[in-house]
C-alpha positions in Angstrom: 0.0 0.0 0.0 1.3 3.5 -1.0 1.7 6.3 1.6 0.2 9.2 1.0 2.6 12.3 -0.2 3.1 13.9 3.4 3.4 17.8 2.5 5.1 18.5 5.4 8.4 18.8 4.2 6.9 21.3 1.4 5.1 23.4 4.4 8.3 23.3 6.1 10.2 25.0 3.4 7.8 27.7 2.5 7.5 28.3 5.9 11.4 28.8 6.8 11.8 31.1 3.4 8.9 33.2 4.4 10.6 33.7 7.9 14.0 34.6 6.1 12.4 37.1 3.9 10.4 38.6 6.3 13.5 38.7 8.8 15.5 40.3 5.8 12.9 42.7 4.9 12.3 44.0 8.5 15.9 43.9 10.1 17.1 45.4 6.9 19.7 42.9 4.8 16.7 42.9 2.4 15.7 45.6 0.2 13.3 44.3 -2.2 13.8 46.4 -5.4 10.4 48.7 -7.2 11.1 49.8 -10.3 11.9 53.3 -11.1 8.9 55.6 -11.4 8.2 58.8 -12.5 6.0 61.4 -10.7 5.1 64.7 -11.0 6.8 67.7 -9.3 4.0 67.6 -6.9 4.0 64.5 -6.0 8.0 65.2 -5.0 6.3 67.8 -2.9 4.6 65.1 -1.1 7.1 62.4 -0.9 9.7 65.1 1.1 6.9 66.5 3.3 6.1 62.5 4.0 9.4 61.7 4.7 9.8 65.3 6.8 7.1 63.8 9.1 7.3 60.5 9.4 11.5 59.8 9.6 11.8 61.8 13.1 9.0 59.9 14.5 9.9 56.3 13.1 13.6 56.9 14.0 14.8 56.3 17.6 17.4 59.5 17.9 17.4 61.4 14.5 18.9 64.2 15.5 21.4 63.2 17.1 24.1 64.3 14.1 22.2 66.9 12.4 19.5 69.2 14.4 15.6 69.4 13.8 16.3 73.0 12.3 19.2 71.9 9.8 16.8 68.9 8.6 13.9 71.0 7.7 15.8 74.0 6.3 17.1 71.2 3.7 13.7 69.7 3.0 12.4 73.2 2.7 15.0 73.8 0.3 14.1 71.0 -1.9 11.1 71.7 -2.1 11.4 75.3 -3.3 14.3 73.8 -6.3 12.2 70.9 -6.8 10.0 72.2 -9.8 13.2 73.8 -11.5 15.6 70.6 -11.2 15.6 67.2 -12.8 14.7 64.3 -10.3 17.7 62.8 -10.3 19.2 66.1 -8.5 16.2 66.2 -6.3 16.8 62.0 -4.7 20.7 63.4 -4.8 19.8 66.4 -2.6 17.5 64.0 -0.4 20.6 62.1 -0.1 22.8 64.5 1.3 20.5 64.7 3.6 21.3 61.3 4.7 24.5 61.8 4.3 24.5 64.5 7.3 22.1 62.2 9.5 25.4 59.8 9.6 23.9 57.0 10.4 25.1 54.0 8.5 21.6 51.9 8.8 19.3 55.0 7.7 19.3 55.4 4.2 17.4 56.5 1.3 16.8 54.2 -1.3 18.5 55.7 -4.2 18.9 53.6 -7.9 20.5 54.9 -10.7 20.5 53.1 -13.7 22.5 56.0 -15.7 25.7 54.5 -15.0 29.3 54.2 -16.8 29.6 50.7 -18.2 32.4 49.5 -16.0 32.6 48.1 -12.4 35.2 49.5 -9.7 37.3 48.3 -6.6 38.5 50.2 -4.4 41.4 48.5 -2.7 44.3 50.5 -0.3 46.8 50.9 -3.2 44.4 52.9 -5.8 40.8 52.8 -7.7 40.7 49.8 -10.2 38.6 48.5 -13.2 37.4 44.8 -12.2 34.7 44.3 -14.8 34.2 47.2 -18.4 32.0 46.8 -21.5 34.2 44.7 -24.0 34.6 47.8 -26.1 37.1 49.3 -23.6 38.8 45.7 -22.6 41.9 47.3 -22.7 41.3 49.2 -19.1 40.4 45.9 -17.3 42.4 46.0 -14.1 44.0 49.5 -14.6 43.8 52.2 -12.0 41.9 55.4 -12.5 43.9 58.1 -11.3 41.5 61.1 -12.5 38.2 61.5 -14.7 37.9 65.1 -16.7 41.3 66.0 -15.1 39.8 65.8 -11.6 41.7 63.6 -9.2 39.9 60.6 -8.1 40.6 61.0 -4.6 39.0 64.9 -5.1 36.4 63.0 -6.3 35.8 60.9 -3.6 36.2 63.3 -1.1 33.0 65.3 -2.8 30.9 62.1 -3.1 31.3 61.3 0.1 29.0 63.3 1.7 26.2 61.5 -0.1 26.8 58.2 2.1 26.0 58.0 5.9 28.9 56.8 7.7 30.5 56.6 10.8 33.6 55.7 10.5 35.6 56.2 6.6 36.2 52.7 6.5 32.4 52.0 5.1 33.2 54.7 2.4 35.6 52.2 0.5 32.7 49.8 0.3 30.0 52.6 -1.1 32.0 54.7 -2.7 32.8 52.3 -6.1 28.8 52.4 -6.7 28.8 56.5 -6.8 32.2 56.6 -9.0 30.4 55.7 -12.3 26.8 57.0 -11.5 26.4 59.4 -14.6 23.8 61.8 -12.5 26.0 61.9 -9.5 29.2 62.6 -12.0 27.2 65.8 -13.4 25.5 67.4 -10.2 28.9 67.8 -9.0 30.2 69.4 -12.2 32.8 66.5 -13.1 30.9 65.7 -15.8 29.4 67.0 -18.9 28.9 65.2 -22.4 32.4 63.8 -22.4 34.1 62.0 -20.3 37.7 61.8 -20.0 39.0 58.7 -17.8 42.9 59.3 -17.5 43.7 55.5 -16.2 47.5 53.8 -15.3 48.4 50.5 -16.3 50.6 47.7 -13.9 54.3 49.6 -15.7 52.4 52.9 -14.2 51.7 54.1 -17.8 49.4 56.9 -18.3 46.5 56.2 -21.1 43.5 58.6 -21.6 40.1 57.5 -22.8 37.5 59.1 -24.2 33.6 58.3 -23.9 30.7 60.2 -24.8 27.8 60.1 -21.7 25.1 60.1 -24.5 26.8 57.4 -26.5 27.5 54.6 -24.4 28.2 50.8 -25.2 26.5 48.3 -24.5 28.0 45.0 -25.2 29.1 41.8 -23.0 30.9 42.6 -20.1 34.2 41.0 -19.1 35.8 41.1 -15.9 38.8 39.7 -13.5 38.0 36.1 -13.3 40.7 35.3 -11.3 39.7 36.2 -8.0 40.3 34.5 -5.0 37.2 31.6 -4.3 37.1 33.0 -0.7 36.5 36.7 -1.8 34.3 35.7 -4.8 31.8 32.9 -3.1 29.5 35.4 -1.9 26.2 33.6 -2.9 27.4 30.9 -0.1 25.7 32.2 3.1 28.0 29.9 5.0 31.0 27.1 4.0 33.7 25.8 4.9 37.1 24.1 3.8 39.9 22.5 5.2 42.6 24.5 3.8 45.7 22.6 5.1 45.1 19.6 7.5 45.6 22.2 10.8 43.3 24.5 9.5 39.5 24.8 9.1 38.3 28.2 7.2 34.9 28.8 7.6 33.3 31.7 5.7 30.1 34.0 7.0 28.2 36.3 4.6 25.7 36.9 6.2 24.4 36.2 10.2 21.0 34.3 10.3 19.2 32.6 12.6 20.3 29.2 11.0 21.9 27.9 8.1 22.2 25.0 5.7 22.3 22.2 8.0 24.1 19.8 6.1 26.6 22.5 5.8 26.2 23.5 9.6 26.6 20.0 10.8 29.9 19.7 8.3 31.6 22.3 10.3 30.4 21.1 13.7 32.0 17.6 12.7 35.2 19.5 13.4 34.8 19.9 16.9 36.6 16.6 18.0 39.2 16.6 15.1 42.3 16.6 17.1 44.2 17.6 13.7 42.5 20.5 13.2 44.2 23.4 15.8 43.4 26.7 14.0 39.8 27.9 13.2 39.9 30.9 10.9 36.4 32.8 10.5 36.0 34.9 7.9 33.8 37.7 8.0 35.5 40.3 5.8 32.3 40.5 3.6 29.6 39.9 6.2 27.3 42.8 6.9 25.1 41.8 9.5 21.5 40.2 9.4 20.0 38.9 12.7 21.6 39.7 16.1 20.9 37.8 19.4 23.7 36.3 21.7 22.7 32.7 20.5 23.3 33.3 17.1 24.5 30.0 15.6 27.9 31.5 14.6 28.3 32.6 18.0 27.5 28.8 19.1 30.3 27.3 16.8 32.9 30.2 18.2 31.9 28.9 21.5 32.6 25.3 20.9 36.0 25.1 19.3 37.2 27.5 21.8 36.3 24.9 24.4 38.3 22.3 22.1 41.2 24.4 23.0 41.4 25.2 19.0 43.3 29.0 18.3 40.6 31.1 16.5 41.3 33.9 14.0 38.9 36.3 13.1 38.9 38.2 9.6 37.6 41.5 9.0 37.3 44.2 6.7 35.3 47.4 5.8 32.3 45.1 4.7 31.7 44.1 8.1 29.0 45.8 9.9 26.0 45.7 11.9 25.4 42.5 13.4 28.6 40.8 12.0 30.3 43.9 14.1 27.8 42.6 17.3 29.0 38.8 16.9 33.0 40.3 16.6 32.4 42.1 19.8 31.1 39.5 21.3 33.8 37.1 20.4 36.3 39.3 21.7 34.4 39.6 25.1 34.1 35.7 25.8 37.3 34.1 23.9 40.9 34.5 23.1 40.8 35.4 19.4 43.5 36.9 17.1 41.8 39.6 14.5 43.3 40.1 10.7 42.2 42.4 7.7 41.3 45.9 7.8 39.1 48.1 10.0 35.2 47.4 9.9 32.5 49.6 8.1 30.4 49.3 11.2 31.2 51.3 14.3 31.2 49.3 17.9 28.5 51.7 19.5 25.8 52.3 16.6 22.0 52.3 15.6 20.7 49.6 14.1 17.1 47.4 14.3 16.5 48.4 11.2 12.7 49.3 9.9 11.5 50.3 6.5 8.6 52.2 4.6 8.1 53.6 1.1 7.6 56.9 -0.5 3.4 57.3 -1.1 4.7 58.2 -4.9 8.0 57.2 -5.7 7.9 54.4 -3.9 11.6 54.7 -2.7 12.7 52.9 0.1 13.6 54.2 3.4 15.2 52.7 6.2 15.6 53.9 9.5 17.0 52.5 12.9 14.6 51.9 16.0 17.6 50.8 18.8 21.1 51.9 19.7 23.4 49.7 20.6 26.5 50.1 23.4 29.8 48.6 23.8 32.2 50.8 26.0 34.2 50.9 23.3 34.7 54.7 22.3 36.5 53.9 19.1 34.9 54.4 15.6 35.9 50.9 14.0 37.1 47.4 15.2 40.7 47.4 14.5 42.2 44.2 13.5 45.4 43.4 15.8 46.6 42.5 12.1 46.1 44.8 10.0 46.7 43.5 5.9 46.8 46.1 3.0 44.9 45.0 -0.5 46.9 45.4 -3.7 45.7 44.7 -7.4 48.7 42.4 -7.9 46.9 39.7 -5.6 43.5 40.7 -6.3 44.1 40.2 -10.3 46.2 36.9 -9.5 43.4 35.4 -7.2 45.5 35.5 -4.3 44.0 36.5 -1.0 46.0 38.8 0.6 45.0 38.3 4.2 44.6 34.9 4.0 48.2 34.3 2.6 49.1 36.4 5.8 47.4 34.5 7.8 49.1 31.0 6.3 52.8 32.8 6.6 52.1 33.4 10.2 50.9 30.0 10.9 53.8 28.3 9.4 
């Protein structure tokens, strides 16, 4: 006799990614994208007077960076420019508005899809190409040094402003995005119709390249293929590998309230391996998600400390939020050695994030509802290691911390 199809299982599954998308959704990780739409001047009008009343009241301490009187003025000013500016000026104008609220998890929900047809990295020794329209292959992996005679750096240093931050650290993370955003380009005056990249190649040779904004490629992209597995498998919210027969790397992309459990269990099958003796956790890339002291990271932290297994903790400017949470936590409770670069997030920050839309626009806002404490005064994490990126590695598919990392452990 056949059993009946139990649906269970089925029930089960919907049911978990219904929790993860909700979770995402409300503590922030998830920004479900609405397509770009266009409204009338007046309805602007009522998108900044919505988000003029409802931001201060949804966000636990909004002026704690900017006063009440500095907010309004600016929303009053966008309103009265509104009807004689194009949109995109008035979402970049809302977003220095963020920008001066400083906080890292309130944000306004800006998309541009007028962008230059490259990708950027932004690593400590320089601004590189990692991925261009195949009609410009030949600057794959060079360094922009300035565009329209401006120096990048210059550049940056304008641009900045437009990103809430706490520390600058974060900035190296956001700032690639804004670099080839064409509307962003022209509302600070560094570009017009042409634009002029002035770009060095690996012998430090200077090559100049011309493109026209309203004349853009679009072909097949091609980009650095080479780079390192444990920098590139960010669709894996959790693995691991036994990367020499002493060490066990395990890599976090994201904290959730569980994971994969075959993948889980894999990594708590190490807890009795007497080979094993260093446990490197990389979290370099991680930007938070669910926070609670029980977080199952947290629990395998726990547990090979009590094996007496040395733990090493990676970092970088990517790590934020609740990623920074579970590193100050580890810290507190076990004897961990830290390597990479200083974190995006701050020790002592907002967070709990929240969300609502625009009534017309539909643009997404977050906002933080809790403040977090540490005691610790500083603006980063700083790793007691601290590894500088370089294009040679990053072209080569070398990780630069990790080969560190393996150097010292030799």
């Amino acid at each position: 006799m056949k059993k009946k199809k139990q649906p269970y299982k089925l029930i089960l599954i919907i049911g978990i990614l219904f929790i993860l998308i909700t979770i995402g959704k409300n503590l922030g990780f998830i920004r479900i994208a609405i397509e770009e739409v266009e409204i009338s001047k007046e309805q602007w009008k009522e998108d900044i007077e919505y988000l003029r009343e409802e931001l201060p009241k949804k966000h636990i301490d909004l002026f704690y960076n900017i006063t009440s009187d500095e907010f309004n003025d600016s929303i009053d000013k966008i309103i009265l420019n509104a009807p004689n500016i194009e949109d995109s000026e008035i979402k970049i104008e809302l977003l220095k508005i963020f920008g001066k609220i400083g906080d890292s998890h309130t944000n306004f929900g800006y998309d541009s899809y007028n962008i230059l047809p490259f990708r950027l990295v932004l690593l400590d020794d320089g601004v590189f190409i990692e991925e261009i329209d195949s009609e410009y292959s030949e600057l794959l992996g060079m360094k922009i040094t300035k565009i329209n005679n401006i120096d990048i750096e210059d550049i940056m240093e304008k641009i900045s402003e437009l990103i809430p931050h706490e520390n600058i650290y974060i900035l190296k993370n956001k700032l690639p995005r804004y670099l080839r955003d064409i509307d962003i380009l022209k509302y600070y005056n560094i570009v017009e119709n042409e634009i002029v990249l002035e770009v060095m190649d690996s012998s430090n040779n200077k090559i100049i390249k011309k493109m026209e904004v309203n004349n853009l490629p679009n072909n097949e992209r091609i980009k650095l293929e080479n780079k390192s597995k444990y920098i590139k498998n960010r669709g894996d919210n959790l693995w691991s590998e036994e990367i020499r027969e002493d060490i066990l790397y395990i890599k976090s992309n994201i904290m959730l309230p569980f994971y994969n459990p075959i993948k889980y269990n894999q990594i708590k099958s190490y807890y009795n391996n007497g080979k094993i003796e260093n446990i490197i956790i990389d979290i370099r890339n991680n930007s938070g998600g669910t926070s609670w002291d029980k977080m199952p990271l947290m629990k395998l932290a726990r547990e090979f400390s009590k094996q007496n297994k040395d733990i090493i903790l990676i970092t970088g400017e990517e790590t934020f939020s609740s990623a920074c949470r579970y590193l100050n936590m580890c810290l507190n409770e076990l004897d961990i050695v830290t390597y990479g670069s200083p974190t995006g997030g701050k020790p002592d920050h907002y967070g709990e994030v929240r969300r609502f839309n625009l009534p017309n626009s539909k643009i997404d806002i977050s906002y933080s509802t809790k403040y977090f404490t540490t005691g610790i005064s500083r603006d980063s994490y700083y790793p007691d290691i601290e590894v500088k990126t370089n294009i040679i590695d990053y072209i080569n598919g070398e990780d630069t911390v990790l080969k560190k990392i393996l150097s010292d452990l030799e």
